[in-house]
C-alpha positions, -999 to 999 in steps of 0.1 A, spaced: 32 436 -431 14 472 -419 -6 488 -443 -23 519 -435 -56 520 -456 -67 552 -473 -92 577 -458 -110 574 -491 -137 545 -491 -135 542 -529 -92 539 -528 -98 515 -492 -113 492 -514 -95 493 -546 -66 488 -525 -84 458 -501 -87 444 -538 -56 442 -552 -44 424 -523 -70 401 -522 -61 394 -559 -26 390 -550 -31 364 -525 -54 344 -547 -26 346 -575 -1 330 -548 -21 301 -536 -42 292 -568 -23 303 -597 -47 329 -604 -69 363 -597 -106 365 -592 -132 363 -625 -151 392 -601 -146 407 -572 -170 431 -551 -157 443 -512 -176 462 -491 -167 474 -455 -195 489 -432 -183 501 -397 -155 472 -384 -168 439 -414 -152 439 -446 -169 414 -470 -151 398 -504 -175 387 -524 -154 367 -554 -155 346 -582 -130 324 -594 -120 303 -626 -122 269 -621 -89 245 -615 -82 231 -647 -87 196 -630 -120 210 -620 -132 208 -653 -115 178 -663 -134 156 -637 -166 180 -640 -160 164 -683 -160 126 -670 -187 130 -641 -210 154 -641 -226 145 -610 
């Protein structure tokens, strides 16, 4: 797939984003709780936050630890 990204730093990243989001959706089920990107000069940086698996939280229930 080519994407060309937007001259405009505020649409690059909304853009960066929402295929970010897309991608979690495939592999996990589901988007991002929060999401931040930055790109300075060639780096582009996701910062993200995900719900946990539901069988996260089942074992996190039983042990803690």
């Amino acid at each position: 797939m080519i994407v060309i990204l937007p001259i405009n730093a505020n649409e690059t990243k909304k853009l960066l984003s929402h295929m970010y989001n897309e991608v979690s959706k495939e592999l996990f089920g589901f988007g991002t709780t929060l999401l931040k990107v930055t790109v300075e000069q060639n780096v582009i940086t996701f910062q993200a936050k995900h719900r946990r698996a539901p069988r996260s939280e089942a074992l996190e229930g039983k042990f803690p630890a």
